[in-house]
C-alpha positions in Angstrom: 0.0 0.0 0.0 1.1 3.5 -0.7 0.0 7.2 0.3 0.0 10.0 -2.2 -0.7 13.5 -1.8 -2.3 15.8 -4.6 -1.1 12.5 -6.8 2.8 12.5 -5.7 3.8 9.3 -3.7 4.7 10.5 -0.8 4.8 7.5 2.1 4.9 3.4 2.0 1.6 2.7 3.4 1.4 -0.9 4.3 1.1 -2.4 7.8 3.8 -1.0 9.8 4.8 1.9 7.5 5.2 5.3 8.8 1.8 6.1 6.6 -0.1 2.9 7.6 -3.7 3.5 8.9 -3.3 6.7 7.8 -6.4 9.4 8.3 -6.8 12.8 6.7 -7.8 15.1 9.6 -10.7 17.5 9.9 -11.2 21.1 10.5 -13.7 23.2 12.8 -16.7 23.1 10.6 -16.0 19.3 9.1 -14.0 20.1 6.0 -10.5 17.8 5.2 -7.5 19.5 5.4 -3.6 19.1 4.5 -3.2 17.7 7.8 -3.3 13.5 8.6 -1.8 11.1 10.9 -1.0 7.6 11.1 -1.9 4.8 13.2 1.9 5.0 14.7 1.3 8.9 15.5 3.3 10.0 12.5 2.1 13.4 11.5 1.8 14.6 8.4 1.7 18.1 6.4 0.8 18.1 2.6 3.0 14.9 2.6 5.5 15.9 4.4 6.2 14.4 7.7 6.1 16.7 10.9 8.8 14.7 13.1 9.0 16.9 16.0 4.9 15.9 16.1 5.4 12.3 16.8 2.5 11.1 18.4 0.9 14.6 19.3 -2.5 14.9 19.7 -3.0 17.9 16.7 -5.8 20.1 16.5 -7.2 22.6 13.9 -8.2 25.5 14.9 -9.6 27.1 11.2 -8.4 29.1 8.4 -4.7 27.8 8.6 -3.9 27.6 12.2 -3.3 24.2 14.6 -2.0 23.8 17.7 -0.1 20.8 18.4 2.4 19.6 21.3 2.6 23.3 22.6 3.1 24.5 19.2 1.5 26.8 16.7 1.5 26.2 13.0 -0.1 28.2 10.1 -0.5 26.2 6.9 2.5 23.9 8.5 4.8 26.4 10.0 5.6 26.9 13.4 4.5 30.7 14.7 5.6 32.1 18.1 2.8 33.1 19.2 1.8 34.3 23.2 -0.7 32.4 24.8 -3.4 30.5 23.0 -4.4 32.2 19.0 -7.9 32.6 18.2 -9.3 32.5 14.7 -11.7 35.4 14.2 -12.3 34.6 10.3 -11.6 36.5 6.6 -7.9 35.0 7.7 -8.0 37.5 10.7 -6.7 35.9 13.5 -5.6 37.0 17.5 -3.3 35.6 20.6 -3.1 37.4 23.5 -0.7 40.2 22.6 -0.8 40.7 18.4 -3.3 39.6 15.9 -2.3 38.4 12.5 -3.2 38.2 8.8 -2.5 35.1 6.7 -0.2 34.3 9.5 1.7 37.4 9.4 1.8 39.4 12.8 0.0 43.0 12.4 1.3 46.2 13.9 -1.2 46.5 16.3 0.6 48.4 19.4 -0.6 46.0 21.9 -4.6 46.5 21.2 -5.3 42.6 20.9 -8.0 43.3 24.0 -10.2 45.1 21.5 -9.2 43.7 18.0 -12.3 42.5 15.9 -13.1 41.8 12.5 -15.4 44.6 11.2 -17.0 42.6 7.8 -14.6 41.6 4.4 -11.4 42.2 4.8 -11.5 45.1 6.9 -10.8 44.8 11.0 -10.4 47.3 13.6 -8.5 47.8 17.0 -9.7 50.7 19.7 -7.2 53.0 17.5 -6.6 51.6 14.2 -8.7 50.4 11.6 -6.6 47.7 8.7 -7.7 46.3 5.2 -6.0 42.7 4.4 -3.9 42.7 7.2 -2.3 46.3 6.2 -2.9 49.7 8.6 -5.2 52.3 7.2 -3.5 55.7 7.4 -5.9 58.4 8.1 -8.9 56.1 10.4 -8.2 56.2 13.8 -12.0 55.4 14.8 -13.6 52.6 12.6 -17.0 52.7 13.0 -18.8 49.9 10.4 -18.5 48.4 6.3 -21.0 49.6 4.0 -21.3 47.5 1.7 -18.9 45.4 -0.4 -15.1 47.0 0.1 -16.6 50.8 2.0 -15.6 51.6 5.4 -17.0 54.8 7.0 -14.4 56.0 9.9 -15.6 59.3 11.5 -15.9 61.8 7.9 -14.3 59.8 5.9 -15.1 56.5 3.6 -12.8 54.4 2.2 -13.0 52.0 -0.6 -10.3 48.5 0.0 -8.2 50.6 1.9 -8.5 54.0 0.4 -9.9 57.2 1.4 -12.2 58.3 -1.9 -13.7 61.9 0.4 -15.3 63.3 3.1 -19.0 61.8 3.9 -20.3 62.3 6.7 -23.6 60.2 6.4 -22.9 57.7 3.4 -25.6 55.1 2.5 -25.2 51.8 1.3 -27.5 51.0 -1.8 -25.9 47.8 -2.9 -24.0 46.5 -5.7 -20.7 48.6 -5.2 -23.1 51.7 -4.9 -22.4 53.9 -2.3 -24.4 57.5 -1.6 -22.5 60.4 -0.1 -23.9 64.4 0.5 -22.6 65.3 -3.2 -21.7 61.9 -4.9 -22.8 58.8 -5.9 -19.8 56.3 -6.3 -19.5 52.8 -7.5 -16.8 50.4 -6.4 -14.8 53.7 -5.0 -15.1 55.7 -8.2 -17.6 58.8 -8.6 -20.5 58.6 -10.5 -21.0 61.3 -13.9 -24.8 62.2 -13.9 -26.2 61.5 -11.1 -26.3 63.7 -7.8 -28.2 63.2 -4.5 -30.9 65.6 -3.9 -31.2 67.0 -7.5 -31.0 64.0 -10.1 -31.5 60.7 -7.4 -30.2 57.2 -8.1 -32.2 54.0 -7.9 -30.6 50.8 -7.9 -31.9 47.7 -9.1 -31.9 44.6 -7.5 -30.1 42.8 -10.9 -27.3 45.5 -9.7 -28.6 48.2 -12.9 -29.4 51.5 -12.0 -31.3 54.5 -13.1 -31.2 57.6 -12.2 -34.0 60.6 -12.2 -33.8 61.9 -15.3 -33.8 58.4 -17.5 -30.1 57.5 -17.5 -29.6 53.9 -17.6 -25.9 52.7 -15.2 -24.4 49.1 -15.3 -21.2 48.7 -13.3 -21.6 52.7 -12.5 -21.3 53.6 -15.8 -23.6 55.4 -18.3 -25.3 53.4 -21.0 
Protein backbone atom coordinates (compact mmCIF):
# COMPACT_ATOMS: atom_id res chain seq x y z
CA UNK A 1 0.00 0.00 0.00
CA UNK A 2 1.07 3.52 -0.67
CA UNK A 3 0.01 7.18 0.29
CA UNK A 4 -0.04 10.01 -2.16
CA UNK A 5 -0.75 13.50 -1.81
CA UNK A 6 -2.27 15.84 -4.58
CA UNK A 7 -1.14 12.46 -6.78
CA UNK A 8 2.80 12.48 -5.67
CA UNK A 9 3.81 9.29 -3.67
CA UNK A 10 4.74 10.50 -0.79
CA UNK A 11 4.77 7.47 2.07
CA UNK A 12 4.89 3.36 2.00
CA UNK A 13 1.58 2.66 3.39
CA UNK A 14 1.43 -0.93 4.29
CA UNK A 15 1.14 -2.43 7.79
CA UNK A 16 3.80 -0.99 9.79
CA UNK A 17 4.77 1.90 7.48
CA UNK A 18 5.17 5.33 8.84
CA UNK A 19 1.80 6.07 6.64
CA UNK A 20 -0.13 2.94 7.60
CA UNK A 21 -3.67 3.50 8.90
CA UNK A 22 -3.28 6.72 7.84
CA UNK A 23 -6.42 9.44 8.27
CA UNK A 24 -6.76 12.80 6.68
CA UNK A 25 -7.82 15.11 9.55
CA UNK A 26 -10.68 17.49 9.87
CA UNK A 27 -11.17 21.08 10.53
CA UNK A 28 -13.68 23.22 12.77
CA UNK A 29 -16.68 23.09 10.58
CA UNK A 30 -15.98 19.25 9.07
CA UNK A 31 -13.98 20.08 6.01
CA UNK A 32 -10.46 17.80 5.25
CA UNK A 33 -7.54 19.55 5.45
CA UNK A 34 -3.64 19.15 4.49
CA UNK A 35 -3.16 17.66 7.82
CA UNK A 36 -3.26 13.55 8.64
CA UNK A 37 -1.83 11.08 10.91
CA UNK A 38 -0.99 7.59 11.14
CA UNK A 39 -1.93 4.76 13.21
CA UNK A 40 1.91 4.98 14.72
CA UNK A 41 1.26 8.92 15.51
CA UNK A 42 3.32 10.03 12.49
CA UNK A 43 2.11 13.44 11.55
CA UNK A 44 1.79 14.60 8.38
CA UNK A 45 1.66 18.05 6.41
CA UNK A 46 0.78 18.12 2.59
CA UNK A 47 2.96 14.92 2.56
CA UNK A 48 5.51 15.91 4.42
CA UNK A 49 6.22 14.39 7.71
CA UNK A 50 6.07 16.70 10.87
CA UNK A 51 8.77 14.74 13.11
CA UNK A 52 8.98 16.88 16.04
CA UNK A 53 4.94 15.89 16.07
CA UNK A 54 5.36 12.30 16.76
CA UNK A 55 2.52 11.07 18.41
CA UNK A 56 0.90 14.59 19.29
CA UNK A 57 -2.47 14.94 19.72
CA UNK A 58 -3.00 17.90 16.66
CA UNK A 59 -5.83 20.10 16.49
CA UNK A 60 -7.17 22.60 13.88
CA UNK A 61 -8.21 25.53 14.89
CA UNK A 62 -9.56 27.13 11.25
CA UNK A 63 -8.40 29.11 8.40
CA UNK A 64 -4.71 27.84 8.65
CA UNK A 65 -3.94 27.61 12.19
CA UNK A 66 -3.26 24.16 14.56
CA UNK A 67 -1.97 23.81 17.74
CA UNK A 68 -0.10 20.80 18.40
CA UNK A 69 2.41 19.61 21.29
CA UNK A 70 2.59 23.29 22.62
CA UNK A 71 3.14 24.46 19.20
CA UNK A 72 1.47 26.80 16.73
CA UNK A 73 1.50 26.20 13.04
CA UNK A 74 -0.08 28.17 10.08
CA UNK A 75 -0.53 26.24 6.92
CA UNK A 76 2.49 23.86 8.51
CA UNK A 77 4.83 26.44 9.98
CA UNK A 78 5.62 26.89 13.43
CA UNK A 79 4.54 30.66 14.74
CA UNK A 80 5.55 32.13 18.12
CA UNK A 81 2.82 33.14 19.22
CA UNK A 82 1.83 34.26 23.19
CA UNK A 83 -0.68 32.45 24.83
CA UNK A 84 -3.37 30.54 23.05
CA UNK A 85 -4.41 32.19 18.99
CA UNK A 86 -7.94 32.64 18.25
CA UNK A 87 -9.32 32.49 14.66
CA UNK A 88 -11.72 35.44 14.22
CA UNK A 89 -12.29 34.56 10.31
CA UNK A 90 -11.57 36.47 6.65
CA UNK A 91 -7.91 34.99 7.70
CA UNK A 92 -8.01 37.47 10.65
CA UNK A 93 -6.68 35.91 13.53
CA UNK A 94 -5.56 37.05 17.46
CA UNK A 95 -3.28 35.57 20.62
CA UNK A 96 -3.12 37.35 23.51
CA UNK A 97 -0.67 40.25 22.64
CA UNK A 98 -0.75 40.67 18.44
CA UNK A 99 -3.27 39.58 15.94
CA UNK A 100 -2.27 38.40 12.55
CA UNK A 101 -3.24 38.23 8.76
CA UNK A 102 -2.51 35.15 6.71
CA UNK A 103 -0.19 34.25 9.50
CA UNK A 104 1.72 37.42 9.45
CA UNK A 105 1.79 39.43 12.80
CA UNK A 106 -0.01 43.02 12.43
CA UNK A 107 1.32 46.16 13.86
CA UNK A 108 -1.22 46.53 16.33
CA UNK A 109 0.58 48.45 19.40
CA UNK A 110 -0.60 46.00 21.90
CA UNK A 111 -4.55 46.48 21.18
CA UNK A 112 -5.33 42.65 20.87
CA UNK A 113 -7.96 43.29 23.96
CA UNK A 114 -10.20 45.07 21.50
CA UNK A 115 -9.19 43.71 18.05
CA UNK A 116 -12.28 42.53 15.85
CA UNK A 117 -13.15 41.77 12.52
CA UNK A 118 -15.43 44.60 11.16
CA UNK A 119 -16.96 42.60 7.84
CA UNK A 120 -14.63 41.61 4.40
CA UNK A 121 -11.35 42.19 4.81
CA UNK A 122 -11.47 45.11 6.94
CA UNK A 123 -10.77 44.83 10.96
CA UNK A 124 -10.43 47.25 13.57
CA UNK A 125 -8.53 47.84 16.96
CA UNK A 126 -9.75 50.68 19.66
CA UNK A 127 -7.22 52.99 17.53
CA UNK A 128 -6.61 51.57 14.17
CA UNK A 129 -8.72 50.41 11.56
CA UNK A 130 -6.62 47.68 8.74
CA UNK A 131 -7.66 46.32 5.23
CA UNK A 132 -6.04 42.74 4.39
CA UNK A 133 -3.86 42.66 7.23
CA UNK A 134 -2.31 46.32 6.25
CA UNK A 135 -2.87 49.71 8.58
CA UNK A 136 -5.16 52.34 7.21
CA UNK A 137 -3.53 55.68 7.38
CA UNK A 138 -5.88 58.42 8.08
CA UNK A 139 -8.92 56.10 10.37
CA UNK A 140 -8.23 56.21 13.84
CA UNK A 141 -12.01 55.45 14.83
CA UNK A 142 -13.57 52.59 12.60
CA UNK A 143 -17.05 52.72 12.96
CA UNK A 144 -18.80 49.86 10.43
CA UNK A 145 -18.52 48.37 6.31
CA UNK A 146 -21.00 49.59 3.97
CA UNK A 147 -21.35 47.48 1.74
CA UNK A 148 -18.92 45.45 -0.43
CA UNK A 149 -15.08 47.04 0.15
CA UNK A 150 -16.56 50.76 2.02
CA UNK A 151 -15.62 51.60 5.37
CA UNK A 152 -16.96 54.82 7.05
CA UNK A 153 -14.39 55.99 9.94
CA UNK A 154 -15.57 59.27 11.47
CA UNK A 155 -15.93 61.83 7.92
CA UNK A 156 -14.31 59.79 5.95
CA UNK A 157 -15.12 56.50 3.62
CA UNK A 158 -12.75 54.38 2.23
CA UNK A 159 -12.99 52.03 -0.62
CA UNK A 160 -10.26 48.48 0.02
CA UNK A 161 -8.23 50.63 1.95
CA UNK A 162 -8.50 54.02 0.41
CA UNK A 163 -9.93 57.20 1.44
CA UNK A 164 -12.24 58.25 -1.93
CA UNK A 165 -13.70 61.86 0.45
CA UNK A 166 -15.32 63.31 3.11
CA UNK A 167 -19.03 61.84 3.94
CA UNK A 168 -20.35 62.26 6.68
CA UNK A 169 -23.58 60.22 6.38
CA UNK A 170 -22.94 57.73 3.39
CA UNK A 171 -25.63 55.07 2.51
CA UNK A 172 -25.25 51.79 1.28
CA UNK A 173 -27.48 51.04 -1.75
CA UNK A 174 -25.87 47.83 -2.86
CA UNK A 175 -24.04 46.53 -5.72
CA UNK A 176 -20.74 48.63 -5.17
CA UNK A 177 -23.12 51.68 -4.89
CA UNK A 178 -22.39 53.93 -2.32
CA UNK A 179 -24.40 57.52 -1.56
CA UNK A 180 -22.49 60.43 -0.06
CA UNK A 181 -23.88 64.35 0.47
CA UNK A 182 -22.62 65.32 -3.18
CA UNK A 183 -21.75 61.92 -4.89
CA UNK A 184 -22.81 58.80 -5.93
CA UNK A 185 -19.84 56.35 -6.29
CA UNK A 186 -19.54 52.79 -7.54
CA UNK A 187 -16.79 50.45 -6.36
CA UNK A 188 -14.79 53.66 -5.02
CA UNK A 189 -15.12 55.73 -8.20
CA UNK A 190 -17.60 58.79 -8.57
CA UNK A 191 -20.49 58.59 -10.52
CA UNK A 192 -21.02 61.31 -13.87
CA UNK A 193 -24.77 62.15 -13.88
CA UNK A 194 -26.21 61.53 -11.14
CA UNK A 195 -26.31 63.68 -7.84
CA UNK A 196 -28.20 63.17 -4.49
CA UNK A 197 -30.88 65.57 -3.92
CA UNK A 198 -31.20 67.04 -7.47
CA UNK A 199 -31.02 64.02 -10.07
CA UNK A 200 -31.53 60.67 -7.42
CA UNK A 201 -30.21 57.24 -8.14
CA UNK A 202 -32.23 54.01 -7.86
CA UNK A 203 -30.62 50.76 -7.86
CA UNK A 204 -31.93 47.67 -9.10
CA UNK A 205 -31.85 44.58 -7.49
CA UNK A 206 -30.13 42.84 -10.89
CA UNK A 207 -27.27 45.48 -9.74
CA UNK A 208 -28.55 48.19 -12.90
CA UNK A 209 -29.37 51.46 -12.00
CA UNK A 210 -31.33 54.53 -13.11
CA UNK A 211 -31.16 57.61 -12.18
CA UNK A 212 -34.00 60.65 -12.18
CA UNK A 213 -33.83 61.91 -15.32
CA UNK A 214 -33.81 58.39 -17.51
CA UNK A 215 -30.11 57.47 -17.53
CA UNK A 216 -29.61 53.85 -17.61
CA UNK A 217 -25.95 52.65 -15.21
CA UNK A 218 -24.38 49.05 -15.34
CA UNK A 219 -21.20 48.67 -13.30
CA UNK A 220 -21.60 52.68 -12.45
CA UNK A 221 -21.25 53.64 -15.77
CA UNK A 222 -23.62 55.41 -18.32
CA UNK A 223 -25.31 53.41 -20.96
Amino acid sequence: NEAFYHGKKFENAGPGRKASGLKVLKGPHGKFSNWAKSKLGVVFYKGKEMSNLMGQNVELLGNGWVKAAHQTFYKGVQKRVVGSITVHGNDYATDQMDAYYKGEKMNLMGQASSFKVLGGDYAGSQSFAFYKGEKINGCTNPEKVLGKGYLKCFAKVFYNGESIQTCMNPKSLGHGYLQCEMKYYHNGEPMRLAIPGLNPLTVNKDGTAADARGHKFVDGKVQ
